[in-house]
N, C-alpha and C positions, 0 to 999 in steps of 0.2 A: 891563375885561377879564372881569368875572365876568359880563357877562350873557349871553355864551354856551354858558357851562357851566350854567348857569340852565337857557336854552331847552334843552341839549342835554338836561339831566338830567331836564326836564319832559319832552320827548318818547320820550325811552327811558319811563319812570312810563307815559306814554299808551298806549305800544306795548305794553308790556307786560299795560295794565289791559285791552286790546282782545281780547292772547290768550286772556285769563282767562276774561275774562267777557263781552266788547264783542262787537261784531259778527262779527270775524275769528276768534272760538273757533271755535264749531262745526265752522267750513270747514274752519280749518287743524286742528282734533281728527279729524275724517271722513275728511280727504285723506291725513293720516298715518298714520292707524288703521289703513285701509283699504288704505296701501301696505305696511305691517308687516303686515298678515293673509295677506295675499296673497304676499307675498315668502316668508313660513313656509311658507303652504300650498305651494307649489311647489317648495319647497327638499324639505318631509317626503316631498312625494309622489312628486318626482321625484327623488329623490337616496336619501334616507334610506329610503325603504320597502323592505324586501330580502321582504315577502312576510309572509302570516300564521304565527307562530311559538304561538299558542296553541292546544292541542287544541280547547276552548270555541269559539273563532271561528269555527275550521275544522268543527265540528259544527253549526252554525246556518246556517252559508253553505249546506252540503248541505241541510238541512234547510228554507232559503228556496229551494233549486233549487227543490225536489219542489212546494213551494206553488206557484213559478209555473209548474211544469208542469199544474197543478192535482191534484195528488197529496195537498193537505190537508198537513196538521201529519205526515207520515211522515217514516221517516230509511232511509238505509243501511247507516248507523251498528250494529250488531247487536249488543246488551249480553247477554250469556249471562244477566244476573239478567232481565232484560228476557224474556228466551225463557221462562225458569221462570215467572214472575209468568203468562204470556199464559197456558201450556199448565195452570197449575193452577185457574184461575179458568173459566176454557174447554173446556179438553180439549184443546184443540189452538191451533197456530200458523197467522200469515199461509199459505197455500203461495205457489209461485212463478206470478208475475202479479198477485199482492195485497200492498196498499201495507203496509208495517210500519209501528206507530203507536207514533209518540215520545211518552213522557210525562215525559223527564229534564229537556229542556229548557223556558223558558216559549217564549209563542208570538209576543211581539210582535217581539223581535229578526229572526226566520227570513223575517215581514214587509219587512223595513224591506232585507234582502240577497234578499229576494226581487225588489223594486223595480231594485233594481241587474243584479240579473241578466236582467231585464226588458230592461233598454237593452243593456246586449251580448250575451246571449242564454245559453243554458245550456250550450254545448258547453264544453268545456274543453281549447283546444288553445293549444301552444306556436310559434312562429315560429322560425327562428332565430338564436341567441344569446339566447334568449325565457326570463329563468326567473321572470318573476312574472305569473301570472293576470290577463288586464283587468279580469275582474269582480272581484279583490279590488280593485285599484286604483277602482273607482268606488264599492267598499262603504267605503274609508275615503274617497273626496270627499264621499260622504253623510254620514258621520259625523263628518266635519267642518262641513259644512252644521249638523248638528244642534248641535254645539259651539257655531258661534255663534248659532245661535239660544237656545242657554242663554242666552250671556252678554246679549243683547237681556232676556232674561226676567229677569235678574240684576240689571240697569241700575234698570229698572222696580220691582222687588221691594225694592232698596238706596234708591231715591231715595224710596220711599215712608215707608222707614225713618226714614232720615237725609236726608240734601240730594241736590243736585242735582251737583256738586262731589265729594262722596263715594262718589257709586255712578258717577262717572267711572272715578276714578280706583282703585276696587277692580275696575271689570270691563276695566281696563287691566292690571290684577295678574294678572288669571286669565287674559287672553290672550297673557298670555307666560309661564303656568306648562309648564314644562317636562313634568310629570307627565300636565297634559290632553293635550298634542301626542302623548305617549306611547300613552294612551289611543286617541285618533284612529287610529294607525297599530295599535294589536292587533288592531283586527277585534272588541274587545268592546262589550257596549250598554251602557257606562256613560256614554255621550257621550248616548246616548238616555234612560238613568234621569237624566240629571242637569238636563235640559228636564222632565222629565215633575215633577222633584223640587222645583224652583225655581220650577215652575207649580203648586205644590200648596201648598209657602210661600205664594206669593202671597195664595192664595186664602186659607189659614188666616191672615193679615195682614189681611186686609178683613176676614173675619169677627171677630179680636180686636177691630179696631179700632171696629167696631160694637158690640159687647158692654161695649167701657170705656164709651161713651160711654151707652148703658143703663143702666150703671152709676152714672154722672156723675150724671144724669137722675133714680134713685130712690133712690140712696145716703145715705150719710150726711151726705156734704161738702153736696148740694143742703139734706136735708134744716135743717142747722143754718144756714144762710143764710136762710131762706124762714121761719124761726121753726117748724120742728118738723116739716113737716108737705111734702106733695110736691102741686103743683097738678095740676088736671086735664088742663090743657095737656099740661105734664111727662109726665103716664102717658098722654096719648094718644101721645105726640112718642115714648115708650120702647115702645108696640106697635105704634107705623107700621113701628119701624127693626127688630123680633125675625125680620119675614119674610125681609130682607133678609142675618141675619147668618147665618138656616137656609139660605138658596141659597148663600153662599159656601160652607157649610160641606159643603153636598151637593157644592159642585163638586171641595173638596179632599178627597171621602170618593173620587168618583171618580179624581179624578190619582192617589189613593191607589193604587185599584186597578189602576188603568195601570202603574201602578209596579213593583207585584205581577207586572203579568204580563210584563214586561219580566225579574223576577230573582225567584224566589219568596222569598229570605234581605229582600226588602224588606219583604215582612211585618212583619219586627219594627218598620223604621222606621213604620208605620201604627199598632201597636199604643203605640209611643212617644207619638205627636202626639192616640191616642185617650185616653190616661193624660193627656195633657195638657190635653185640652177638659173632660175629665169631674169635675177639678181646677179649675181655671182658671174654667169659664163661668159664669155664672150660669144659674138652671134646668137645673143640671147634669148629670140622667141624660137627658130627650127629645134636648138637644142632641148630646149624645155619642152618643144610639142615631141623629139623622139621618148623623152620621158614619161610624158603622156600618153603616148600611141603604144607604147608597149605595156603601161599599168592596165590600160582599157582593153585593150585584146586578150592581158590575163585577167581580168576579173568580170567582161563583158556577158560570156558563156553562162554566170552563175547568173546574172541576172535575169539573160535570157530564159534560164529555166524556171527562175521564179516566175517570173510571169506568164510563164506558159501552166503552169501549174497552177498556181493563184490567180492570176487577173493580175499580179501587184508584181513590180520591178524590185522590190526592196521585202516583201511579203509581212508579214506580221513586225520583223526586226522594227520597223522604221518608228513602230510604234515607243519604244524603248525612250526616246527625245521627249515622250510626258512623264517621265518616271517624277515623280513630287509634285506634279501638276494636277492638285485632282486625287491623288493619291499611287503609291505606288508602283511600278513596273506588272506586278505581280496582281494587283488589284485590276491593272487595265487588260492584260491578258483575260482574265475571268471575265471580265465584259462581255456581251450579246451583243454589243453595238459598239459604234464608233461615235455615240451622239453624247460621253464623255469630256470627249475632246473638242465640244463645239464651244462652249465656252471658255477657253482657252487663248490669251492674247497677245502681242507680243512681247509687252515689256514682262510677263511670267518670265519668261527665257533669260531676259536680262540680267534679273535679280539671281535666278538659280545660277546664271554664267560666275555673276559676284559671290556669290557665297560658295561653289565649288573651284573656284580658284583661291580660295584664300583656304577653304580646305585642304586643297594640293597643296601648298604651300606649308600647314599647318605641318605635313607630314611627310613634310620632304623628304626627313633622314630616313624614315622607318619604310616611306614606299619604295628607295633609294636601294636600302636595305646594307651602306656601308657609310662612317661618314667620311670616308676620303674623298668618295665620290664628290662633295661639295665643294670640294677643292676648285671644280670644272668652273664654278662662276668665278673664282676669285682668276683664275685664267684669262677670264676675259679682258684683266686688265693688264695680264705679259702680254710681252711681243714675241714670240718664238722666230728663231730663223730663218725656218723654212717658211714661203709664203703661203704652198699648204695645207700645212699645218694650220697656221692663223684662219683661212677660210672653212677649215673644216667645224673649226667654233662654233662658225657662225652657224654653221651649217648643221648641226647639233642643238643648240639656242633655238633657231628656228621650229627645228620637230618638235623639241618638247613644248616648245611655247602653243604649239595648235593640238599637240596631244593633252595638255591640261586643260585646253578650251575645251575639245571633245568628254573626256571627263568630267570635265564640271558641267555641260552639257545634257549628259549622263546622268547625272549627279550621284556620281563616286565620291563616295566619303574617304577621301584618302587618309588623313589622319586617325581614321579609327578604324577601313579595314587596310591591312597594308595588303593583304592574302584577299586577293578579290577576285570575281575572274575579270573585271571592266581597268583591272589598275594597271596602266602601262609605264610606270614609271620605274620600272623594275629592268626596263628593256634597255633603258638611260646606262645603268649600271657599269658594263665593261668600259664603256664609251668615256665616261664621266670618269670610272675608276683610274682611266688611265691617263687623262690630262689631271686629274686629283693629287697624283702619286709623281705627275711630272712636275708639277707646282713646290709639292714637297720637295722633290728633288733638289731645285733651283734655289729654296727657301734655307736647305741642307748645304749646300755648295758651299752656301756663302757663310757660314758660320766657322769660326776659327777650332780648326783641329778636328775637321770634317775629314779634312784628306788622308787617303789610305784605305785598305780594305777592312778591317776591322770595323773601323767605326759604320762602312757603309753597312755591313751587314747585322749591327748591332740594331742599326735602324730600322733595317727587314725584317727584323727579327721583333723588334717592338711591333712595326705594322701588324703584323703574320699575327701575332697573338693577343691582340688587342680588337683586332677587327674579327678573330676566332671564338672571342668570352662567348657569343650568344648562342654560336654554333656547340660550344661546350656545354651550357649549360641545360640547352636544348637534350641532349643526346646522353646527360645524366641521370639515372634509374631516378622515376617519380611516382609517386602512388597516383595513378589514375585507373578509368575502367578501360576496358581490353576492346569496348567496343564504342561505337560514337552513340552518345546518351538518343539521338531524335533517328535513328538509324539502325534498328535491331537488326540484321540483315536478314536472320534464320526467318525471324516472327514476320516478315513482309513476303517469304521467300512461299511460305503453306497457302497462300493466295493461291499460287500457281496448281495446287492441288485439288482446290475447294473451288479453281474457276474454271472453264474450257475458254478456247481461245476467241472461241465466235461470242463472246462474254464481254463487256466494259464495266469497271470496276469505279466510282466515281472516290477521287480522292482531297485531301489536302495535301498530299506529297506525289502527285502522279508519275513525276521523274523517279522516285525510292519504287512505287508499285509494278512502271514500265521496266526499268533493270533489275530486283532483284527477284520480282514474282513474274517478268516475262509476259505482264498482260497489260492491254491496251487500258488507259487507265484516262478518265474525263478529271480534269482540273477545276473542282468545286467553283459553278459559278458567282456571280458576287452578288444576285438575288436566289434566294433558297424557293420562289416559283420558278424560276428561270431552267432550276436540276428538276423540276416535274418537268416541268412542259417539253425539254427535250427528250426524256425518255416516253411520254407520250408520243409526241411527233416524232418518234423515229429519226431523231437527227444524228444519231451515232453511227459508227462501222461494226453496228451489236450490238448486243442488249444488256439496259445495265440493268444488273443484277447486285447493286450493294453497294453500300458506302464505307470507306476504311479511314476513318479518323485517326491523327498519331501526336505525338505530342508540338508539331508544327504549330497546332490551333487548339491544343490542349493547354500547352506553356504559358498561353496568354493569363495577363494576368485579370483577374476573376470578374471585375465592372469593368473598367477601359479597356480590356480587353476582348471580352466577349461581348459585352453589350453595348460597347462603343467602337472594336475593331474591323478589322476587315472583312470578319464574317458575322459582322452583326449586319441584319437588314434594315440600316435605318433610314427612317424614311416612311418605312412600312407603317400601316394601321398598329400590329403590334409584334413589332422587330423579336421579342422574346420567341415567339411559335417555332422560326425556324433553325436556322445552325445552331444559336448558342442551346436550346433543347437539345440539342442532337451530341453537342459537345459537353452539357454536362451529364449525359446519358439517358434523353428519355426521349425515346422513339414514337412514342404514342402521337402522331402528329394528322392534323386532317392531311387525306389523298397521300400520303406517305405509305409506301409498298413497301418497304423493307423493317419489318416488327420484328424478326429474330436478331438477338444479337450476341456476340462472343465476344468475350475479353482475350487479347492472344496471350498478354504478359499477365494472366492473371489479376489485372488492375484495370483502370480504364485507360491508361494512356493510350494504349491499340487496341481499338474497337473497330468490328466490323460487323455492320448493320445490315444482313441480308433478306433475301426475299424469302429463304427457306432457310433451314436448319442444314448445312453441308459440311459441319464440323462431325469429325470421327463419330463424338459423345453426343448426341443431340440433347442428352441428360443435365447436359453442364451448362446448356443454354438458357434460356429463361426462365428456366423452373428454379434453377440454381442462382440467376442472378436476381430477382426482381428486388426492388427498391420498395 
């Protein structure tokens, strides 16, 4: 009786060795991968996506219209520091019929939603019961495209690492991290920085791995084998392969730069990986300068233009390093001036450097967004094999060690948002997942009754679904609303009705008024004389005709908020007269042109304060609302 439990238990061993590694992996890896990609992708996109909810997004989507209108890198987006910087460098502003020229944003993202907008076209209309944009929906199919083409790049980059088995089962980790899906659906380029970053690994992996083996070739280990001395063979064999490690490393000076112009904060990651060659390589400074000469010839062009446009090499961006200094990003953008920034000193920076590094820190695993990936520090104290390998640590340690200085820099609250567009720590992910998962490996090896296939894939199997809980519970039916609560899309979209284009619309949300209502839209300054006196002076590209309040600066909460926030004018004689009047609805204000006003949602959250009565109903306007 025992020989059937024999054959049974040999063909289960068979079955099992075929999944693994036999003939039937790949199929059955492909056919299952492939129905889990796709089963996510149409659940996120058609179920879960309620629409772009980040400013960031929603400023580059506009910003790739205009490209594919052929409008160039412009916006409609309209940064009051933005208007300063043009008219003091200049004299003067766009007027109306001439494109406004963004320098806040980088350029390759506005590309990549310009392509999208390409296939359904640029208009921006609702159906109805319609409250999410086609063209956003096909800017996150693309950025999903581009997701898995990371992890394709990932596979590649892991298995060159480590095995074949290894960079399986880490780029099965990453495509069921809950944090990348997240990404997909914000409408941010970090699904695009994260192809461009995993392609630039690569390249810096060929080129270490050529440089060990130069190493190998003239070192010491050859020399004391060979009695002292290196043959000529050797030093021909160690100057065939130095061409070879200058072209990988030209290639990863360029994805460098791609990188750059996809997010400028990636910079630091460049200057990270150039600390590391200049270290690391042998023939240490030519090496490191072709690294350099190739990141500066890709990212040189964009500055050129900035400054030919602005007067400014870095344009309004550079401004982004006082974000908490003074007050927010957002608050210095609305600025008139730069005279802000004048009392600002240097140990400011220091403190925000300490407090946004311990914030990174705080939220390691969630910016992370797996926690195997943590695995990668406890790494640093294996020895792996290969030598590498071992440098590539470092060389990983490095970028992120100047990517959290840039972030906290920044001052990216990593710990509380993980979904940010400034948070690069997301980019870490494949990288780290996969020295994480080689740690475990190692930690697996050694434990008694490890060995055999079962148990290893019992293990894969625990990772897979354990590192899967958040993506599950993500993608579980939840009573929420259909559309993002500060982001009506229809209600911003009847702008585009009620305004012509030779028009500027002054807002709190000017990225929501630029993409969904298609009109050039002024970024509430951060004195409420400051919104007269430009549309006196003629300082816009048109004429503003109205203010669109939304719950941006409605949300605030009702004293520290409006009478002590960012649109409170304090300071002033008497700070009450302007925004917070305006936000809690009463337009009656001295020199204030715009007295009619409409509720869009029938409440006050979206209110638009125009010059005249341009809604269908004129009936509905003041006669209907007064207080």
């Amino acid at each position: 009786m025992a020989a059937p439990n024999v054959s049974t238990e040999s063909s289960v061993q068979s079955f099992v060795h075929a999944l693994e590694q036999g003939r039937l992996a790949w199929i059955v890896r492909a056919v299952l991968g492939g129905a889990i990609v796709l089963a996510i992708s149409f659940i996120c996109l058609g179920w879960k996506f309620r629409g772009f909810s980040d400013p960031v997004a929603m400023d580059q989507a506009q910003e790739g219209r205009e490209f594919a209108r052929g409008n160039g890198w412009s916006t409609k987006n309209l940064r009051p520091l933005a208007i300063w910087q043009l008219e003091k460098n200049f004299g003067t502003v766009p007027k109306d019929g001439d494109n406004f020229p963004d320098t806040f944003n980088a350029p390759l993202p506005a590309l990549v939603d310009a392509v999208a907008i390409k296939i359904v076209g640029p208009k921006m209309e609702f159906g109805k019961n319609e409250h999410i944009a086609p063209a956003e929906r096909v800017i996150v199919a693309l950025t999903m495209l581009l997701f898995l083409a990371s992890v394709v790049v990932e596979y590649f980059l892991l298995r060159r690492l480590f095995d074949q088995r290894l960079a399986f089962w880490a780029s099965a980790l990453t495509l069921v991290c809950d944090l990348c899906w997240q990404y997909t659906l914000s409408g941010l380029p970090q699904m695009l920085m994260l192809l461009l970053f995993n392609t630039a690994l690569y390249a810096l992996l060929r080129a270490t791995e050529i440089n060990k083996d130069i190493e190998i070739l003239t070192g010491e280990t050859l020399a004391s084998t060979v009695g002292g001395g290196v043959t000529l063979e050797e030093s021909r064999a160690a100057g065939a392969r130095t061409p070879r490690a200058v072209v990988w490393l030209a290639v990863a000076g360029v994805f460098f730069g791609l990188l750059a112009l996809t997010h400028a904060l990636a910079v630091w990651l460049f200057i990270g990986a150039l600390v590391y060659v200049a270290v690391a390589f042998r023939r240490r400074g030519p090496v490191a300068l072709v690294l350099l000469l190739a990141f500066a010839l890709t990212y040189a062009p964009w500055i050129i233009r900035n400054y030919r446009v602005s007067g400014s090499a870095f344009g309004i961006a550079r401004y982004t390093l006082y974000n908490g200094l003074g007050g927010s990003t957002a608050y210095h953008l609305r600025s008139t001036s730069d005279a802000i920034f004048e009392g600002v000193q240097l140990h400011f920076f220091r403190t925000k450097l300490q407090a946004g590094i311990v914030s990174a820190i705080e939220g390691l695993t969630s910016g992370l967004g797996n926690f195997i990936a943590l695995g990668f520090f406890l790494c640093l104290l294996h020895v792996f094999r290969r030598p590498e390998v071992n440098s590539m640590r470092w060389a990983v340690l490095t970028m992120w060690v100047f990517a959290v200085a840039g972030m906290a820099l920044l001052g990216t609250g990593g710990a509380v948002e993980p979904v940010s567009a400034n948070q690069l720590q997301v980019l870490f992910l494949p990288v780290m997942l996969g020295f994480g998962l080689a740690y475990v490996l190692v930690l697996f090896s050694r434990r008694e009754g490890s060995v055999g296939l079962l148990p290893r894939i019992a293990l894969f199997a625990v990772l897979v679904l354990v590192s899967a809980l958040p993506l599950v519970f993500t993608l579980l039916p939840r009573n929420v609303s259909s559309v993002q609560p500060s982001y009506v899309q229809p209600a911003i979209n009847v702008l585009n009705g009620w305004t012509s284009e030779h028009e500027v619309i002054a807002s709190d949300q000017p990225w929501g008024v630029a993409w969904y209502a298609d009109r050039k839209s002024l970024w509430l300054p951060a004195k409420f004389k400051d919104l007269l006196g430009m549309s006196d002076n003629a300082k816009l590209p048109g004429t503003l005709c109205g203010v669109f309040l939304t719950p941006v600066s409605r949300s605030e909460n009702y004293y520290y908020g409006i009478y002590r926030g960012e649109y409170a004018d304090v300071g002033e004689k008497n700070p009450t007269i302007g925004y917070p009047s305006l936000i809690l609805g009463n337009p009656n204000l001295p020199l204030f042109p715009f007295k009619e006003w409409y509720p869009l949602m029938g409440d006050m959250s979206y209110t638009f304060y125009a010059d005249r009565a341009r809604w269908p109903r004129p009936g509905m306007a003041n006669a209907s609302n007064k207080q």
